[in-house]
N, C-alpha and C positions, 0 to 999 in steps of 0.2 A: 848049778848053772841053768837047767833048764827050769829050775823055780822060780830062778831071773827073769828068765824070759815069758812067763806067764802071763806076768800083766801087761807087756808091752803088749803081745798078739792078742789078749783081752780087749785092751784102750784101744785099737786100732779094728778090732772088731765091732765095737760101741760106736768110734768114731763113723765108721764104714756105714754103719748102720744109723745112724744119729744124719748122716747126710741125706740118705733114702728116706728115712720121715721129713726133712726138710722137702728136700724134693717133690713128696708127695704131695705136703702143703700146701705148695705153691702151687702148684699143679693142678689141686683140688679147687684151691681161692680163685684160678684163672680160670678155671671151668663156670665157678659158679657166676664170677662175676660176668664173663661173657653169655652167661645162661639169662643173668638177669638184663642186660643190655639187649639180647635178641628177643627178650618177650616184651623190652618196653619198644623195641623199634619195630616189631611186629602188630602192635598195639598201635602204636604211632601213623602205623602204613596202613593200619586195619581204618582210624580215624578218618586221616587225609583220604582216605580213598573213599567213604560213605561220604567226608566232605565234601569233596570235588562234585562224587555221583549225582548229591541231592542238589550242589548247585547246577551242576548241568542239567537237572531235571527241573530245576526251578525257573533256568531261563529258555528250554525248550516248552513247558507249559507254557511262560508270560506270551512266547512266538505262536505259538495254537491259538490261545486264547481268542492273540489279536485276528490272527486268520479268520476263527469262528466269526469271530464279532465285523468284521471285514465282510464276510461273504453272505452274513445273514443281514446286514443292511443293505450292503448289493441287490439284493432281491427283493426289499422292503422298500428299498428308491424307487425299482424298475415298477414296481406297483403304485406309488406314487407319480411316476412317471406316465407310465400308462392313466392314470384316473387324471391327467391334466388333458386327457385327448377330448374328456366330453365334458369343457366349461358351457360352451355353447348349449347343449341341451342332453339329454339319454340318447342311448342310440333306439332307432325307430324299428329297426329290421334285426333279426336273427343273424344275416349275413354281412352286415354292416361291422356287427361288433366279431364276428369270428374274424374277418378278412383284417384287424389290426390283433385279436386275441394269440390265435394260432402261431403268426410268426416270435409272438413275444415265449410260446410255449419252446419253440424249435432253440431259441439261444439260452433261456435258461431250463437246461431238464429237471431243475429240482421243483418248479412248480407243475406240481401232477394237475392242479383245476385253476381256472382265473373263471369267477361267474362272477355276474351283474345283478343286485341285491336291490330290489327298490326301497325307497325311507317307509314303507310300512314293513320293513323284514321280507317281502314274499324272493325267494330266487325267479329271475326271470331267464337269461340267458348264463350258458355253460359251455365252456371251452377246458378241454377237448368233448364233446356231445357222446362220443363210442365211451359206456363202462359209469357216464353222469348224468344218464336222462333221467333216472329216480329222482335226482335232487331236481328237478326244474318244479316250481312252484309250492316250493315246501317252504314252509312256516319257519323261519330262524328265530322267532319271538320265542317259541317255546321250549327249543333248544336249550338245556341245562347248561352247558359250557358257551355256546357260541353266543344265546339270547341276553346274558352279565355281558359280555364285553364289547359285544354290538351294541348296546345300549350307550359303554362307555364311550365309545370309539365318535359315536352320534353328538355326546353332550359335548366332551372336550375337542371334538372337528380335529382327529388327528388317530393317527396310524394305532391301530391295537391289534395282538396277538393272544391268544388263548394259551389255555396249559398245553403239554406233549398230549398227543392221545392217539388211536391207533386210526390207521387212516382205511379207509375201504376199500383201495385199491394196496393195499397189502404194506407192512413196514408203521413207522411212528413219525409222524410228522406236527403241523401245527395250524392253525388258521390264522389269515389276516383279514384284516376288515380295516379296508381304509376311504373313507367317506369322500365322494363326489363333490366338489363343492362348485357352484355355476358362477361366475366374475362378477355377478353383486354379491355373493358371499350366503346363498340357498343353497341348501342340499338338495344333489339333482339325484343323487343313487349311494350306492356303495360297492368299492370294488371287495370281492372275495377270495384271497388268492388259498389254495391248498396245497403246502409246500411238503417234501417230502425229507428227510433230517439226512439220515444215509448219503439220499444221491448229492445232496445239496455240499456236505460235508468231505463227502469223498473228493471233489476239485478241490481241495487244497492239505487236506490231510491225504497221504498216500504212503504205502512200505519206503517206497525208496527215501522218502523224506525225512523216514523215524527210524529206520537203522539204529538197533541196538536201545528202543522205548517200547516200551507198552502204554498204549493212549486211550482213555476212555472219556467220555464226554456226558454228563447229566445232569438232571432236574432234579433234585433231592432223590431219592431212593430210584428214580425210574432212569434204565441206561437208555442212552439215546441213541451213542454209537459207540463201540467198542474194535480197538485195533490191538490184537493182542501179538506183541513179540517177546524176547526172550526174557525180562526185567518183569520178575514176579514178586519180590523182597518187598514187603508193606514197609517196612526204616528206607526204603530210599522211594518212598510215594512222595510226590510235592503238585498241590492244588490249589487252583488257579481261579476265581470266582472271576466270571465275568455277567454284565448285565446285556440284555436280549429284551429290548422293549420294553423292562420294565420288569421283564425275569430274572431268574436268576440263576445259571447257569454253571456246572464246576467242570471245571477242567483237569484231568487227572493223567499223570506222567509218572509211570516207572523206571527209571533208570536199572539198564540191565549190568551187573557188577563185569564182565567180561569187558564192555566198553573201557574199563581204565585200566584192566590187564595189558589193553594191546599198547600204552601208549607209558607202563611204570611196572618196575615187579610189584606182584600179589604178596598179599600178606601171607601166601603159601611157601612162597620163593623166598621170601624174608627168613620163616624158619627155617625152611632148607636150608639155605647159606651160611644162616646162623649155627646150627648144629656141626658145619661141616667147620667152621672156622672153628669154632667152640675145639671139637675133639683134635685139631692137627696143632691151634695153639696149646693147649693143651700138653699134648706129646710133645711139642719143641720146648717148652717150660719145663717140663720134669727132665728131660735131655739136659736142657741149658743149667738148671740147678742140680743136678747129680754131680756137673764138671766141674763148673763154674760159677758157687752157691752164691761167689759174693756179686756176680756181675747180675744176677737176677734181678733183682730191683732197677738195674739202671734199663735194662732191658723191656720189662715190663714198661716204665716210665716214655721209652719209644715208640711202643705200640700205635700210640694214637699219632697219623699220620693226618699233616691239615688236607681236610676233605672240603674247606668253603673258603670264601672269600674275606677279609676284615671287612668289618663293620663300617656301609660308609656311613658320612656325619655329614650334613652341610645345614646351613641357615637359609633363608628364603624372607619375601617379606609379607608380613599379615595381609595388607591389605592385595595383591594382585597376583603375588606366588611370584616376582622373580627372584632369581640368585640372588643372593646376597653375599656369601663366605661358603668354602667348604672345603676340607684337610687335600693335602697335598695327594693323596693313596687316591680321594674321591673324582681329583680333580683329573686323574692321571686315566683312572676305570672308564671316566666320558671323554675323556681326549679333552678339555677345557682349560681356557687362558682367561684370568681374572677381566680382560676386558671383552668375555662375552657376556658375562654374567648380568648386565645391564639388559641386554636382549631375548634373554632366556628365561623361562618360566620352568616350575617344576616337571609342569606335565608334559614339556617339550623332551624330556629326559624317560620318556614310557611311550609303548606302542598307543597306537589310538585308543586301542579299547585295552580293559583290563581282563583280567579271567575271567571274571564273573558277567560279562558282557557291558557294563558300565564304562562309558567315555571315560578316558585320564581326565579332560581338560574340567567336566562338570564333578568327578569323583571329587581332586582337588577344593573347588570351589565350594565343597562341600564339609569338609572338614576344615576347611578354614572358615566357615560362617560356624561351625559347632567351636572351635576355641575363641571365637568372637562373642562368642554368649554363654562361656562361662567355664566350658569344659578344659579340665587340669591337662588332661595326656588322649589321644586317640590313637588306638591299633588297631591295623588292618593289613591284611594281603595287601600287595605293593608290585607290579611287574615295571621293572627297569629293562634299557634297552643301551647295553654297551657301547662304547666305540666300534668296535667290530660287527654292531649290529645284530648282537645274541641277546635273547628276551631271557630277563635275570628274574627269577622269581624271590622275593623278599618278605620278611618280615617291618613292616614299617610304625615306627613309634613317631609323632610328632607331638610336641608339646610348644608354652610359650619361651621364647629365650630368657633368658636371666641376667642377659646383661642388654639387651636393647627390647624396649616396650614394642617398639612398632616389628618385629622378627619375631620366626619362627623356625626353633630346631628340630631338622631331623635326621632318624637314626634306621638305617640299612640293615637288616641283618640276612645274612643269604640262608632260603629254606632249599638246600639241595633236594628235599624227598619230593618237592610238588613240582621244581623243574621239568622232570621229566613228561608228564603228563598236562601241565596247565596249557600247553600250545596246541596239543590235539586237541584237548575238548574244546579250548576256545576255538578255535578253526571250525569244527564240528558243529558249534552252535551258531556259528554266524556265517556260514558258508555251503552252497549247495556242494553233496560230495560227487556225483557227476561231471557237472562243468568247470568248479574251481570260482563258483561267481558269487557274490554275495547273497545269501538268502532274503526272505521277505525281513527278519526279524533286523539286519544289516542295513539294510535298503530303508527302513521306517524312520532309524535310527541317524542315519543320516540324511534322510528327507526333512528330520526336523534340526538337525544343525545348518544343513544348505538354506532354510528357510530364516531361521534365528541369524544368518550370517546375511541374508540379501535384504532381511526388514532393518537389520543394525547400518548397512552401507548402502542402502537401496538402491538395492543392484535387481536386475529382470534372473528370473529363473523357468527354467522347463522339465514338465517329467512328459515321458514321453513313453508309453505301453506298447508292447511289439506283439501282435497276436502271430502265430504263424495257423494260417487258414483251415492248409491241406495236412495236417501232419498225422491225424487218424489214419486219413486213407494213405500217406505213406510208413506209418505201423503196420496194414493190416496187408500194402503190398509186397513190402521188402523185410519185413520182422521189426523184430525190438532190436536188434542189433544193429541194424542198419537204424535205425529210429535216434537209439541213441549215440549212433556217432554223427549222426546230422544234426542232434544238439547242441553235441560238442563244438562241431565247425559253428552253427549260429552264433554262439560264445564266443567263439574267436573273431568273427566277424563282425560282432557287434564291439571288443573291446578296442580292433583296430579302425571301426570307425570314430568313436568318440575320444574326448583328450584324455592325457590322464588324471584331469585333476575331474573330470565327470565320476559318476557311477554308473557303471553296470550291473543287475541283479536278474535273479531267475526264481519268477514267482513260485510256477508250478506249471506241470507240464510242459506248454506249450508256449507259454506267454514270460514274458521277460520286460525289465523296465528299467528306461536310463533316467538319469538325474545331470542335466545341464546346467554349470552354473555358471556366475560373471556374463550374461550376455548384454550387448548393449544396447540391443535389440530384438524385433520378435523375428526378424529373417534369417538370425541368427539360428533358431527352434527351428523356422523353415528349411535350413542348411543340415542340421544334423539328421531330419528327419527323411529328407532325400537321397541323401549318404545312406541311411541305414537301409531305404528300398533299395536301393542302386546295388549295394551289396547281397544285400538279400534274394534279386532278382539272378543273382549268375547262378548257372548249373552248380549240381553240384556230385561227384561221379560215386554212383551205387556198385560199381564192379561191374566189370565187365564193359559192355557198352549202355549201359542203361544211366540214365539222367535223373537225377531230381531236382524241380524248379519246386521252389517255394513259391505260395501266394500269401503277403503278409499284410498284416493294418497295421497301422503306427495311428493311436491317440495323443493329442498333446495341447496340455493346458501349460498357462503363463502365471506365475507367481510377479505379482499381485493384482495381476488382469483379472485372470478367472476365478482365483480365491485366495484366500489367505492361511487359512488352517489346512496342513501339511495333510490329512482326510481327505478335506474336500479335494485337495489339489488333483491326488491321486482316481482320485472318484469322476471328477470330469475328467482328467485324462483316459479313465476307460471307457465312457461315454463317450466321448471320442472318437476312441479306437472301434467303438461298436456301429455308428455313424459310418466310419472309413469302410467295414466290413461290407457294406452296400456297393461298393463298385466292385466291378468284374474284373478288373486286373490290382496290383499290387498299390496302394497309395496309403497317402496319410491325409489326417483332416484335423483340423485344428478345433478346439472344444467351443468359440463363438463361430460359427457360420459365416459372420461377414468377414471374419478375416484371414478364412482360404480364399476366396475371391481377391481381397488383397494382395496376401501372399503370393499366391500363383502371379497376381500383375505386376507385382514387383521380380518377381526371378523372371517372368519372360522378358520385362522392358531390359534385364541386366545381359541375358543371354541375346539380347537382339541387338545392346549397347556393344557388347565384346564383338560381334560376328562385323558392327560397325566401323569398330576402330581397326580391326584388322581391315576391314577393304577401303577402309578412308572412307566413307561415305557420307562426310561432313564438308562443310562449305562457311566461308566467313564473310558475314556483310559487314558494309560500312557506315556507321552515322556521322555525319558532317558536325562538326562544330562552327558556328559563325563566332566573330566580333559582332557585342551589339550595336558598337557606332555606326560599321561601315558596313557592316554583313559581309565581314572578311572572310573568307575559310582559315578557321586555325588548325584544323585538326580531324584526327578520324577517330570513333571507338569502335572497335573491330568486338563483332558479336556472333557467338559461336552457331552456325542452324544445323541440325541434324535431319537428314532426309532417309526415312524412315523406310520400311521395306515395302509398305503400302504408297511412297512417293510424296508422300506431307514432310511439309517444314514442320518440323519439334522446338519449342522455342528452350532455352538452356532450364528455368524452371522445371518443365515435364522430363527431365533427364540429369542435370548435372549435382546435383543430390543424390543419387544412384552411382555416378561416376566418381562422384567423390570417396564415398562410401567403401567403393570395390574397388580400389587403387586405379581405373581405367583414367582417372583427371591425368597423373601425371605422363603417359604419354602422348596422349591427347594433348595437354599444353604444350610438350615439345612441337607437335606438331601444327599448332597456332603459331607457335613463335618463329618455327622455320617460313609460315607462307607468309604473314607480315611481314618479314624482313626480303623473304622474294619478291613479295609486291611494293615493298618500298624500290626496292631495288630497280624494276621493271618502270616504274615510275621514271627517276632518275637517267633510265637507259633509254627512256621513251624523249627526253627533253621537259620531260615537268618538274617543276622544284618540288622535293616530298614535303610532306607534312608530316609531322606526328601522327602518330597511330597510339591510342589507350587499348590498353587490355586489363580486365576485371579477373582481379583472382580469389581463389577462395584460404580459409584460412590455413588448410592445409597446405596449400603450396606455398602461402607467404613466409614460411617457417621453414621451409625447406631448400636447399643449399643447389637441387639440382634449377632450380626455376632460376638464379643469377648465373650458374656456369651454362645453361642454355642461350640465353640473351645474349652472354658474350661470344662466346661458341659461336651463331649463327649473326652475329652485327660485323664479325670479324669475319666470319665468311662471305658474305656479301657485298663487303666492303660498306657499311652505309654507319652514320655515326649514332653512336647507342641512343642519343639525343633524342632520334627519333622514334625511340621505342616509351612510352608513359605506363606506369603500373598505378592501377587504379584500388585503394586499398580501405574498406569500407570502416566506418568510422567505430562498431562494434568487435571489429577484427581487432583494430590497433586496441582500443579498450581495453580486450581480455587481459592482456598483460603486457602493458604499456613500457616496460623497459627492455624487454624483449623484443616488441615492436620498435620501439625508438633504435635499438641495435640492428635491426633489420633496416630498415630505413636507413643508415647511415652507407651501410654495404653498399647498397644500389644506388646513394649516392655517387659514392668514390669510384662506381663503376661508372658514371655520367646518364645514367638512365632516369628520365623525367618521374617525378611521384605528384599523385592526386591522391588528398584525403576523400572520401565519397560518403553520399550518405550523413552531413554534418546536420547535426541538429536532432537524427532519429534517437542516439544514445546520450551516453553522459559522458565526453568529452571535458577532460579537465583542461582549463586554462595554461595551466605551467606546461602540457604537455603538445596547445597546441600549437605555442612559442617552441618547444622544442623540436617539433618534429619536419624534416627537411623537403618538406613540399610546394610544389610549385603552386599548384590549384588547389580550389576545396568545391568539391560539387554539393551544393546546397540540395536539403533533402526538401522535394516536392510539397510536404507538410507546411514548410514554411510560407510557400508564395498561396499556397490554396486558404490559407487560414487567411491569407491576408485580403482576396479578395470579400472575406464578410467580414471585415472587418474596419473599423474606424483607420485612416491613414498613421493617427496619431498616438493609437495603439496598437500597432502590427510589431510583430517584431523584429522584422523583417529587414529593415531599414537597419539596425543597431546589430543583426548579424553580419551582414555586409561588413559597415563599416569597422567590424571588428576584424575580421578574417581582412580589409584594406590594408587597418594597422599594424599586420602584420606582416606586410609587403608579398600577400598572397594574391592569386586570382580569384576571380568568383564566377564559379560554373553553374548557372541552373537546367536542367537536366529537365525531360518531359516537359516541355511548352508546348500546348495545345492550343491556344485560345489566343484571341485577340488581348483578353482582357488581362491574361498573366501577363504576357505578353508587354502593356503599357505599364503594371506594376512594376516588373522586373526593370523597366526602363527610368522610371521615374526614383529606384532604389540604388540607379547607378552600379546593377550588375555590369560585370563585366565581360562574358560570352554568355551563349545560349545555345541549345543542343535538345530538337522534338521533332514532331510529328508537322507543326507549324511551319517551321525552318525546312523542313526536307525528312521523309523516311528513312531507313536506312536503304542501302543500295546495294546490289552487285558490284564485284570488284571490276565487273566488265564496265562496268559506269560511272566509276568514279573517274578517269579522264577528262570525261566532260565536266565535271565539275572542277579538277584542277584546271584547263583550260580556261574556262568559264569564268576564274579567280585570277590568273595569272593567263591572257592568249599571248602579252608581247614577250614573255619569257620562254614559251615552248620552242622547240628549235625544230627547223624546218625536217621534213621528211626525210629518210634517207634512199638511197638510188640502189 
């Protein structure tokens, strides 16, 4: 019996044991396999994260670059600017050229010398004179470095710079030599400026701006300037060549690897995790397969839980990028109903910019000109932007469709590992990390879309530079702390001045720059840039009881007044702003001259218009209409005068353009329409029979609904019949858009109030339109009778207007009769009233009795007691 039993407890021993090597197996396999997935997703994260680094580094050098090359023309203008001071002749005295030298030394410190070169080489004049009287009358001909490119600078009549070299007053700088030229086109001298690389550089390169880079800047082997932070790794170096005169310059950017720790795990943290998942899958595996050998595999096979998103799909169309098609799962991720797809473009479906600092809408435009010329498939990083408004970072495959020529498919695939990080570093590179505002490299970037968007609709635009004056000496009285939280506030105040479709940006330090766009005019600029003093000008509290007032300049140039290339734009808007820095309190100043003087006349006449209409300080005269048979009176046109604060009449010209402009027309009309209808009224109450009364409106009001409900409003309060209210409506108003007019026209018909067409004959009046349109008169435009008097009777046209405007059971007003001699024209053409200077001025309404009387005396009724 127990021989029996041997091989059972044997088999059961093998069995026992034969499970424990399975066990192991599996155990072993999941180790190893999770061993090999944590070194390839360690690898993967080691990648992405030198990827990201060197892009962030690539597009923090392209941002420098531009700065360098920015600040070194800055200073190579102001030298041309300055050498346009002496077209007229050399300066004569020592003291003549200091007294414009020296202040040009005080606003830019990086020029250490500006001396004056005469065309034989010799130095005559030096600024600053303390540390440069050695060089006064030294020989530049013989000069190794400076005597080549003085020479060039001479032939080609245009700005030249030398190599780096080391400067005498200590540090590496460079020379300029930019030639005097006298307005017949002689060379009168040459300016010399001696710039210093360092100080010049330091205003726009700074620590706080390069957080987590190391910056270096140079001329082939010689460093120029050098900002070393924590990014010492030569694999994530990215250089930037830029040209300086003619040099050539490199710009060097290390990305420090901790920058993309703060923002994704490290490919340290990768293996950590890895190992730790590794050993506890692991132990659950040999657990799960000692018990339960056979459920092992289905086990394993659950492991992998969905960590992204499906793949989305849609089609678009080659030539413009809109929707065309795309799966129900895609359609669902943006929240999209087949009938927007008509309105929506690809890159409407991604944040503005992409990771890499590249617009959506020009990236797009991009790769759809590369499958236009030939290319099978293109792949690229892709950042999508949810329905809920989360930036999706993707893998994007577009190629052409296969089923429609004129389509293009693409394919979504979600890169969980660069999510996490793709929104810091882009924030990072296009954003100052201080105030939350967009940096220079943001700001350039959309300086040339707002520009490319106002040449495509030619629309007016403004940039507009904010220096704040005193901000050193409040650094150096309240600290950096209080420094920069008075930054912050400017930030905030600058964003709640402007709309939100402007920009806001923050150069460096102190200075900051909006971007105005859609204006319809330049008072527009004038508006924002007032706002921005106004705001600037309040306290602003340092603790305790102490105050800080800001003193600020605001520069501001007009896109396509002042220039066209998005450069220059910005370049006279700081020219500008350096112009504004000359007054003692806080202003701004527009980058031509003549048109702050404008400016400023136009907002005072508006603030003096508004201060107007609140105290009524307007008055309406009346011009008489006669009959030309009988010199009947038919009528008045009531004309608005404005008595001004100096006590002159303002005729509506010098003001109602302004009133129109700034909504002040439509109270103001109400209140025309109320005293016409009192002075009808008065009329009436007096014993005179009224007359018509015209009133001229502009196109604004003819379109708008409150100018009939006023009419009736105050003809109903008065009791007088609307009859005697005429709307006088000029012949390019009704023009603009003739069925909209002709719908206007019918309103104020059915209300009974008289219409005059005005102005006939200055525009293009169509025929069918001026049978259709419901008016009584047509006031002939003054063009007409004045051509007529040089003219043969038989050729005037004058004659065949009339009778046309007759044939259509119209009247005929001619308007300005001065002269005897219009005068018998207009009679012998069988007008029908007449309305001048001839016939009677206009009048006070305290004077038009006598003339109703004087029209009608057996009609007035006797006095009352």
């Amino acid at each position: 019996m127990e021989d029996d039993n041997r091989p059972t407890e044997e088999t059961a021993t093998e069995r026992k044991t034969g499970i424990r090597k399975q066990a192991l197996l599996a155990s072993f396999m999941t180790a190893v396999l999770l061993a090999l997935a944590t070194f390839l997703l360690w690898s993967n994260a080691l990648q992405n994260r030198d990827t990201m680094l060197l892009s962030s580094a690539r597009i923090m050098s392209l941002s420098i670059a531009r700065q360098v090359k920015q600040i070194v023309d800055n200073n190579l203008h102001v030298l041309e600017t300055f050498a346009d001071n002496w077209q007229d002749g050399a300066p004569t005295e020592e003291r003549e050229y200091l007294s414009l030298a020296t202040p040009l030394q005080a606003r830019f410190p990086a020029l250490q010398a500006v001396n004056w070169v005469t065309p034989n080489y010799i130095i005559m004049y030096v600024a600053p004179i303390k540390g440069n009287v050695p060089a006064m009358g030294a020989d530049l001909k013989r000069h190794p470095l400076a005597g080549p490119v003085l020479d060039i600078a001479l032939d080609q009549r245009r700005t030249q710079i030398t190599p780096t070299l080391e400067l005498l007053q200590g540090g590496r700088g460079f020379a300029v030599y930019t030639p005097v030229l006298s307005r017949d086109g002689q060379i009168v001298g040459v300016i010399n400026g001696v710039v210093r690389i360092r100080t010049m550089l330091t205003s726009v390169i700074d620590d706080e701006g390069i957080i987590g880079y190391s910056v270096r800047v140079r001329e082939g082997d010689t460093v120029l300037f050098d900002l070393q932070g924590e990014g010492d790794d030569p694999r994530l170096e990215q250089t930037t060549i830029v040209d300086i005169a003619g040099r050539q310059w490199q710009v060097d950017v290390t990305a420090d690897p901790a920058l993309a720790n703060q923002a994704m795990f490290s490919p340290e943290m990768v293996l950590f995790i890895g190992a730790v998942i590794t050993i506890i899958m692991t132990i659950v595996v040999f657990i799960l397969a000692n018990r339960q050998p056979r459920s092992s595999g289905r086990i394993i096979h659950h492991m992998r839980a969905p960590d992204d998103i499906s793949d989305l799909s849609l089609a678009i169309t080659r030539l413009d990028g809109h929707l065309k098609s795309m799966t129900p799962e895609t359609a669902d991720f943006f929240d999209l109903r087949e009938e927007d797809y008509g309105f929506i473009r690809f890159y409407n479906l991604a944040p503005e910019f992409q990771s890499d600092g590249t617009a959506s809408r020009r990236a797009q435009e991009k790769m759809l000109l590369a499958l236009s010329r030939g290319d099978e498939e293109i792949r690229r990083e892709w950042v999508v932007r949810s329905a809920e408004g989360v930036h999706v970072v993707c893998d994007l495959s577009m190629r052409p469709s296969v089923n429609h020529d004129d389509c293009v498919d693409i394919t979504l695939h979600h890169n969980p590992a660069a999510n996490a990080s793709v929104n810091r570093l882009r924030y990072l590179a296009t954003h100052d990390p201080m105030t939350g505002l967009p940096n220079r490299a943001l700001f350039d970037d959309r300086l040339n879309q707002a520009v490319a968007h106002a040449k495509r609709y030619e629309k007016l635009l403004a940039v507009l530079v904010v220096d704040i004056d005193n901000f050193r000496a409040i650094n150096d009285r309240f600290g950096s702390d209080i420094g920069d939280e008075t930054l912050r506030t400017v930030s905030g105040r600058l964003r709640a001045t402007v709309r939100e479709k402007d920009t806001c940006a923050r150069f460096s330090g102190d200075m900051f720059a909006v971007i105005a766009t859609d204006l319809s005019e330049a008072e527009g600029a004038a508006l924002v840039a007032e706002r921005i003093v106004e705001a600037m000008s309040q306290p602003i509290q340092a603790g305790g009881n102490d105050e800080i007032r800001l003193h600020v300049s605001v520069g501001v140039a007009l896109y396509p007044n002042d220039a066209r290339a998005p450069s220059q734009l910005l370049a006279n808007a700081d020219a500008a702003m350096y112009r504004a820095q000359k007054s003692a309190e806080s202003s701004y100043c527009f980058f031509v001259e003549t048109m702050n003087s404008v400016m400023h006349a136009r907002l005072s006449m508006e603030t003096q218009l508004r201060r107007a209409v609140d105290e009524k300080r307007f008055v309406l005269e009346f011009q008489p209409r006669y009959r030309t048979s009988d010199r009947t009176l038919t009528g008045f046109e009531a004309l608005l005068r404005w008595i001004d604060e100096s006590g002159k009449r303002r005729l509506p010209p010098d003001f109602i353009a302004v009133a129109d402009r700034t909504g002040l027309l439509s109270p103001l009309g109400r209140w025309i329409i109320e005293t016409v209808c009192k002075q009808i009224a008065q009329w009436r109450d007096d014993g005179y029979i009224p007359v018509p009364v015209a009133l001229n409106v502009s196109s604004r009001q003819f379109i708008q609904a409150d100018l009939l409900k006023s009419i009736v409003e105050f003809t109903k309060a008065y009791e007088i019949d609307p009859a005697m209210i005429e709307i006088e409506v000029s012949e390019e108003i009704a023009m603009r858009d003739p069925e909209r007019a002709l719908g206007q026209f019918y309103r104020f018909a059915e209300a009974g109030i008289g219409l005059t067409l005005d102005h006939f004959a200055a525009a293009n009046t169509s025929l069918r339109y001026l049978k259709r349109f419901p008016v009584q008169r047509i006031k002939l435009s003054k063009a007409l009778f004045n051509i007529a008097l040089d003219e043969q009777p038989e050729n005037s046209i004058l004659q065949p207007a009339i009778r046309l405007c007759k044939s259509l059971n119209r009247k005929v007003v001619a308007v300005g009769v001065e002269t005897e001699d219009q005068l018998a024209v207009l009679q012998s053409a069988d007008c029908d009233e007449l309305q001048g200077f001839l016939l009677s001025p206009p009048v006070d309404a305290i004077e038009t009795p006598a003339l109703l009387s004087h029209q009608n005396p057996a009609d007035k009724s006797p006095a009352r007691s």
